[in-house]
C-alpha positions as CSV (number, residue, x, y, z in Angstrom):
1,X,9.8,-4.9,-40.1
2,X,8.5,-1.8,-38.8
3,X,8.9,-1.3,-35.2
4,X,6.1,-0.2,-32.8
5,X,5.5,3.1,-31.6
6,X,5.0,3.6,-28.1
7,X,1.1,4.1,-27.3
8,X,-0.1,7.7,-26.9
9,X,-1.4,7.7,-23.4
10,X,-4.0,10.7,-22.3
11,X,-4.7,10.5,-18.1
12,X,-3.7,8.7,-15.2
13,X,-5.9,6.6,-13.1
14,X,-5.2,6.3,-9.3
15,X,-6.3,2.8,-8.2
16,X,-6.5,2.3,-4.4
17,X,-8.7,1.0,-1.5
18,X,-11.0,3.5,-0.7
19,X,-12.0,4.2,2.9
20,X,-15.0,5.7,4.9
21,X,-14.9,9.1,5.4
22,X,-17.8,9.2,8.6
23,X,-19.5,6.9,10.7
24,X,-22.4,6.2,8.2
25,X,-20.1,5.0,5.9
26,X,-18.2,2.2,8.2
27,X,-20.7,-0.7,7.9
28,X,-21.5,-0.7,3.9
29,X,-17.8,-0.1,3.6
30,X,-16.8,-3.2,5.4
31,X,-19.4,-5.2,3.6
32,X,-17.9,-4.1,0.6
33,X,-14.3,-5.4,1.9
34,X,-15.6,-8.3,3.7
35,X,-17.7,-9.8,0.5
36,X,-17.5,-13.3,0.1
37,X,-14.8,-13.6,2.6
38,X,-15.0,-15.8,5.4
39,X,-14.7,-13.0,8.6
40,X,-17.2,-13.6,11.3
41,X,-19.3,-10.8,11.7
42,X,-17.7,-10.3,15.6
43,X,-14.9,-9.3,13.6
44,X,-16.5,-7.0,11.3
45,X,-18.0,-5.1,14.3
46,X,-14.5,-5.6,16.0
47,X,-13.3,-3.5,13.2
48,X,-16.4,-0.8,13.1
49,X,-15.7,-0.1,16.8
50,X,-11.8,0.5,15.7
51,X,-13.1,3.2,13.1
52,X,-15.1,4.6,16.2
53,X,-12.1,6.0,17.6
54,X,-11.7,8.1,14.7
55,X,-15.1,9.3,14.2
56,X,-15.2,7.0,11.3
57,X,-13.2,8.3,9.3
58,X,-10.0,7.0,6.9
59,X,-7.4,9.1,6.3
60,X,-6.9,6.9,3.1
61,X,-9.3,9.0,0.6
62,X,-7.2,12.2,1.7
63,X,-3.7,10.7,1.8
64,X,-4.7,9.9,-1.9
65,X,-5.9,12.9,-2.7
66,X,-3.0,14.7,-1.3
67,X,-0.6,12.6,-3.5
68,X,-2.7,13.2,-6.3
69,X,-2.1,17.0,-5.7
70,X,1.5,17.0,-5.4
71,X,1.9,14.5,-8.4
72,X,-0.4,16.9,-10.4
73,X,2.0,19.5,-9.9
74,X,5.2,17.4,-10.3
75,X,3.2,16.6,-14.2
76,X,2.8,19.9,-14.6
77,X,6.0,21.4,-14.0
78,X,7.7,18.6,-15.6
79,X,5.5,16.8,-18.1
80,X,3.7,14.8,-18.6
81,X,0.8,17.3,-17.9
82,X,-1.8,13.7,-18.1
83,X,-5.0,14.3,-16.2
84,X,-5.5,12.4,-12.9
85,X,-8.6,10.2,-11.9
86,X,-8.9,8.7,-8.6
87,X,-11.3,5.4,-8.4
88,X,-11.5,3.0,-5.2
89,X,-11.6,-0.8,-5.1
90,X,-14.3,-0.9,-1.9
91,X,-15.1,3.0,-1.5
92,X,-16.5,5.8,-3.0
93,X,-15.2,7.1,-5.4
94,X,-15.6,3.7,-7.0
95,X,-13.8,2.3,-9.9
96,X,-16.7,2.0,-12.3
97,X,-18.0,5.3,-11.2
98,X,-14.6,6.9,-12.2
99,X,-14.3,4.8,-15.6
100,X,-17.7,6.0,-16.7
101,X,-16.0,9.6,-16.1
102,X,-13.2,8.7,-17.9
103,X,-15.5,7.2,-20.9
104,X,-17.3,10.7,-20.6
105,X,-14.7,13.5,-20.9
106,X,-13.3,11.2,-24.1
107,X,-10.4,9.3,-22.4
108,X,-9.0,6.7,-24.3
109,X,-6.0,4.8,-23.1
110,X,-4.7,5.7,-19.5
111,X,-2.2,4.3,-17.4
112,X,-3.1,3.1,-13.7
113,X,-0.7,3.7,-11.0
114,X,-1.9,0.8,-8.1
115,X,-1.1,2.2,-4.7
116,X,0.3,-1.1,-3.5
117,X,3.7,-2.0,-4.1
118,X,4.4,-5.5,-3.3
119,X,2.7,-8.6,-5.8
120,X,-0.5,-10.5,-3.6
121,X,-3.5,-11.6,-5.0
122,X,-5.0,-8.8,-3.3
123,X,-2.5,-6.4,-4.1
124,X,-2.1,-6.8,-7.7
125,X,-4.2,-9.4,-9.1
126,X,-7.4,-8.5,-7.2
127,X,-7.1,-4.8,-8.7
128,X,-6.6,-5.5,-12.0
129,X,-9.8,-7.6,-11.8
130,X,-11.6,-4.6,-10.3
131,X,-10.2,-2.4,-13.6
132,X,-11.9,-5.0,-15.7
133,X,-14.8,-5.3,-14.2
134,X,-15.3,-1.5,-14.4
135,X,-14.5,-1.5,-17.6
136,X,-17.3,-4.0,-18.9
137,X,-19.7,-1.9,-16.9
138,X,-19.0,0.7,-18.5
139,X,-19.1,-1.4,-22.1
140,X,-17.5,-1.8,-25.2
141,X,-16.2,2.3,-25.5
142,X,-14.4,2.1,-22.1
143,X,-10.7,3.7,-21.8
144,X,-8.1,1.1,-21.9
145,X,-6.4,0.8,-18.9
146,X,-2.9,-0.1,-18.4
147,X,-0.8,-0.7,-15.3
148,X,2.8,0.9,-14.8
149,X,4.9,-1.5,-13.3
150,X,5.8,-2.5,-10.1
151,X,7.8,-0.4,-7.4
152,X,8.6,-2.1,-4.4
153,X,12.5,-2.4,-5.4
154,X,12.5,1.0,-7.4
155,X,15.2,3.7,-6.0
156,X,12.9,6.1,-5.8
157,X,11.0,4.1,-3.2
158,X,14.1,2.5,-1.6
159,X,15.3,6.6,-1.1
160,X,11.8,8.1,0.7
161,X,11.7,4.8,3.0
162,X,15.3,5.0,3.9
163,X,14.8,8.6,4.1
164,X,11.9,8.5,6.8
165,X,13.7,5.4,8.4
166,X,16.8,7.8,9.0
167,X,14.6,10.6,10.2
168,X,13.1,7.6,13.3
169,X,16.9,6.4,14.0
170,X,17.4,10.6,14.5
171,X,14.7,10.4,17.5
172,X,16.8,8.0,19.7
173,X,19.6,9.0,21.7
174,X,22.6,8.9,19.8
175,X,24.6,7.0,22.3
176,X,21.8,4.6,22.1
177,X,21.5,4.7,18.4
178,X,23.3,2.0,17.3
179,X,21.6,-1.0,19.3
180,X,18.2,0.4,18.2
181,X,15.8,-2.3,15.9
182,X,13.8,-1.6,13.3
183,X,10.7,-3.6,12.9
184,X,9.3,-3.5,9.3
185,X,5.9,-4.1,9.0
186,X,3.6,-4.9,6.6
187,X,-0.1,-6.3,6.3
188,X,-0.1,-10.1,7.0
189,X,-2.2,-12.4,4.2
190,X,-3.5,-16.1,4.3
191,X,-0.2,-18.2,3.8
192,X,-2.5,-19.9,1.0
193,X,-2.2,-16.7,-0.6
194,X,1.8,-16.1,-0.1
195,X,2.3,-19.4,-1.3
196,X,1.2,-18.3,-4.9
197,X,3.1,-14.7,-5.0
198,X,6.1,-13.0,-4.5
199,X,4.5,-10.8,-1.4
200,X,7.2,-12.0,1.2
201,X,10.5,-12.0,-1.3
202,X,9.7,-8.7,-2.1
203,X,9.1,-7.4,1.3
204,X,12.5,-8.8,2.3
205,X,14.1,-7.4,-0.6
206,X,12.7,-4.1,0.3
207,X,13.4,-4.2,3.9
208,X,17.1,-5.0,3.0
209,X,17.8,-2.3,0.1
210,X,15.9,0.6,2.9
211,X,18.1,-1.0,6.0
212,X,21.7,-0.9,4.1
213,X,20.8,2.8,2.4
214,X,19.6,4.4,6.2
215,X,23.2,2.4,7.2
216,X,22.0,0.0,10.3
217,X,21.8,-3.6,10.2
218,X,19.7,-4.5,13.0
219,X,15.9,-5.3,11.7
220,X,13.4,-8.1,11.2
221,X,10.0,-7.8,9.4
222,X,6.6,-8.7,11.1
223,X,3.1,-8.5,10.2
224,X,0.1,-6.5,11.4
225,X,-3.6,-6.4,10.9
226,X,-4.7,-10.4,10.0
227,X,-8.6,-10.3,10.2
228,X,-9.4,-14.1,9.0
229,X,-10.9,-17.0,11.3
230,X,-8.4,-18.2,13.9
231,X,-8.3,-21.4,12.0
232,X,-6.6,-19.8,8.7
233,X,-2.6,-19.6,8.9
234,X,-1.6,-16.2,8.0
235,X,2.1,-14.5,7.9
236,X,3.7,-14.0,10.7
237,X,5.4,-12.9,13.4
238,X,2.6,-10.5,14.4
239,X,4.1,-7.2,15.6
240,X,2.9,-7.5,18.9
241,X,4.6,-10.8,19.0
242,X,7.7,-8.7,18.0
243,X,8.2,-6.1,19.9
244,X,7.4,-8.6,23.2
245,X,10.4,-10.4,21.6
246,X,13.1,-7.5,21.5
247,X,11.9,-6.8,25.0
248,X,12.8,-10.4,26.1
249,X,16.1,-9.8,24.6
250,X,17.2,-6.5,26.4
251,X,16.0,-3.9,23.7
252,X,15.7,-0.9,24.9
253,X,14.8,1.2,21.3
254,X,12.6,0.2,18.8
255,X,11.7,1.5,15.3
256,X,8.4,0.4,14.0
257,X,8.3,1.2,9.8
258,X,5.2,0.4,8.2
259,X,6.9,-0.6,5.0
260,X,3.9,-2.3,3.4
261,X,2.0,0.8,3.6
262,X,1.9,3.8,1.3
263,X,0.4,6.5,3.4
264,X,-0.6,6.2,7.6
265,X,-4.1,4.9,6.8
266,X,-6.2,3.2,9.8
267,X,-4.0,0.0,9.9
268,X,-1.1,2.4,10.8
269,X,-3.1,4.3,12.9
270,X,-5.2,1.6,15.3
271,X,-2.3,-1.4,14.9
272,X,0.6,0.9,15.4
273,X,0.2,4.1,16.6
274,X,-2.3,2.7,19.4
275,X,-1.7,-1.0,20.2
276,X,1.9,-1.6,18.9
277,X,2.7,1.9,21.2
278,X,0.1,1.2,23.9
279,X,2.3,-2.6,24.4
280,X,5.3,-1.0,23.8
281,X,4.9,1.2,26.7
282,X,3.6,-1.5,29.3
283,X,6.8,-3.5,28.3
284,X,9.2,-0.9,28.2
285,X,10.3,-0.4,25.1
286,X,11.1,3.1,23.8
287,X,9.2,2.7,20.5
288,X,9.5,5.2,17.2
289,X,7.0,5.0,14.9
290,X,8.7,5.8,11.1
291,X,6.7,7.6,8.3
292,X,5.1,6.0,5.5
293,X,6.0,7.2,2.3
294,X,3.0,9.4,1.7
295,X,3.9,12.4,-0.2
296,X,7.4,12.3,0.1
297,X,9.0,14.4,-3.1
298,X,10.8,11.2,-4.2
299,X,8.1,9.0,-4.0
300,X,6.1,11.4,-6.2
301,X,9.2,11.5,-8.5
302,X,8.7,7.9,-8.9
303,X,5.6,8.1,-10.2
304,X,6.3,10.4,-12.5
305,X,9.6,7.8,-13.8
306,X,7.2,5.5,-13.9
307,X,5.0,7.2,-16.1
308,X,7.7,8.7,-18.6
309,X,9.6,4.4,-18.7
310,X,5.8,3.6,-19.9
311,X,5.5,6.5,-22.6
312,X,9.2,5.8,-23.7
313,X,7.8,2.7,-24.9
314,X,9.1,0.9,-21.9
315,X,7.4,-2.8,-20.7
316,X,3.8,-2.7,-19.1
317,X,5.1,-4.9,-16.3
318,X,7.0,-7.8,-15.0
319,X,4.2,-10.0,-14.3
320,X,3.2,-12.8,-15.8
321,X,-0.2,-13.2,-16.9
322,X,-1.2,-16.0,-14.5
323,X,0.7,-14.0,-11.3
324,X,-0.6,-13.6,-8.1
325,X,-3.5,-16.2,-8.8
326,X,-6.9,-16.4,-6.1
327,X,-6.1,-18.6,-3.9
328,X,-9.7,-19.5,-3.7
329,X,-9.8,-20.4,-7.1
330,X,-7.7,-23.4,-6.4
């Protein structure tokens, strides 16, 4: 029996959030997000006003971009050169949008790279529906579209966090160093939802591999920006809840890591870098906000492994087809 050759793959697709990038775009963005969820509109306008403070604008769409540069020139320099689409979930520029340019310049099988690393209904599932749907918008002579394989335990990944985590330890005195805590955090989700994925065992298991490789032992993981009715049970600890915690205790030093994030979009920005430090200062706590992994040069070496595994004929993924189900569904 003949065996298969790998399949000839011919551009990338970047599959993300998408984010408003001024104040006009804030509401319809939202809506888009919020569709057919169950978020009172206070919170909705709770979130608008959030945006506010930033003149409305995500630094999500350029994050992406930015990676999109750098990886283009990691492809270039070391193969494959693939060309590189960019297509939102919620945000302009929208999947279907950038399928229909795919279809157009003659694409015909790409791989997606999802910028979320950890398996959730909405972070897996939920994109690969939005790839589908563009897909049959743009009809029957639509690319094929394929997902490389998820990261959250890959060494590149483990090496950029551990990386940036080293660079926060750095900031606090070293005499002071070693009885610092590191609070990974990541974006809490309905526990109807963790119930059906692997979201917090993979969390965990990243939070370990980056903790032992920066060398210090000390850390917990909470959760940040939960935005469904107070009656829904999400994950938690919340962060806040956290850092009052290690205050309680005595700490002195604390290293917030936004592990669950890619790239400092606004949930980094308003949760962390103004309430999380805002509380942290009232309660004295000496807090040190660590880098997502952004554009970090092993992080965009990943990618690039990740692409080469996939043309080597490597698996499409390690999910199973009925993974990271909706939990509405049920």
């Amino acid at each position: 029996m003949l065996a298969l050759l790998p399949m000839k793959y011919d551009a990338l697709l970047i599959v993300s959030f998408g984010g408003p990038e001024k104040m006009a775009d804030v509401m319809p963005f939202l809506q888009n997000v919020l569709r057919g969820k169950n978020v009172p509109v206070e919170r909705m306008q709770q979130v608008a006003r959030q945006y506010e403070l930033f003149d409305g604008v995500s630094p999500l769409n350029k994050n992406n971009r930015q990676l999109i540069e750098a990886l283009s020139q990691v492809l270039k320099t070391e193969g494959p050169d693939l060309p590189i689409y960019f297509g939102n979930r919620n945000w302009h520029p929208l999947l279907p949008e950038t399928v229909r340019q795919m279809q157009s310049d003659g694409i015909k099988n790409a791989l997606a790279f999802i910028t979320s690393a950890y398996s959730s209904y909405s972070g897996c599932r939920q994109y690969l529906e939005d790839i589908k749907a563009a897909q049959d918008q743009v009809g029957s002579n639509a690319p094929v579209i394929k997902r490389l394989r998820p990261f959250f335990n890959h060494p590149y990944f483990i090496d950029a966090n551990a990386e940036n985590l080293r660079a926060a330890l750095d900031q606090v005195p070293v005499e002071k160093r070693i009885e610092s805590h590191i609070v990974f955090t990541a974006h809490s989700i309905p526990i109807s939802m963790a119930d059906t994925c692997q979201y917090q065992a993979q969390l965990n298991e990243t939070c370990r591999l980056v903790a032992q490789e920066a060398g210090h032992a000390s850390y917990r993981l909470a959760f940040q920006s939960r935005s469904g009715p107070p009656t829904q049970s999400w994950l938690g600890p919340d962060v806040l809840d956290s850092l009052r915690s290690l205050a309680e205790e005595g700490a002195e030093d604390v290293i917030v890591m936004p592990i669950g994030f890619l790239c400092d979009h606004m949930e980094v920005l308003f949760d962390l870098d103004t309430q999380a430090k805002n509380l942290a200062s009232e309660i004295g706590l000496n807090m040190v906000r660590a880098s997502t992994v952004g554009v970090h040069p092993r992080f965009v070496q990943m990618i690039r492994e990740l692409i080469v595994e996939r043309l080597n004929g490597a698996a499409a993924d390690n999910c199973e087809p009925t993974c990271c189900p909706n939990p509405h569904s049920h």
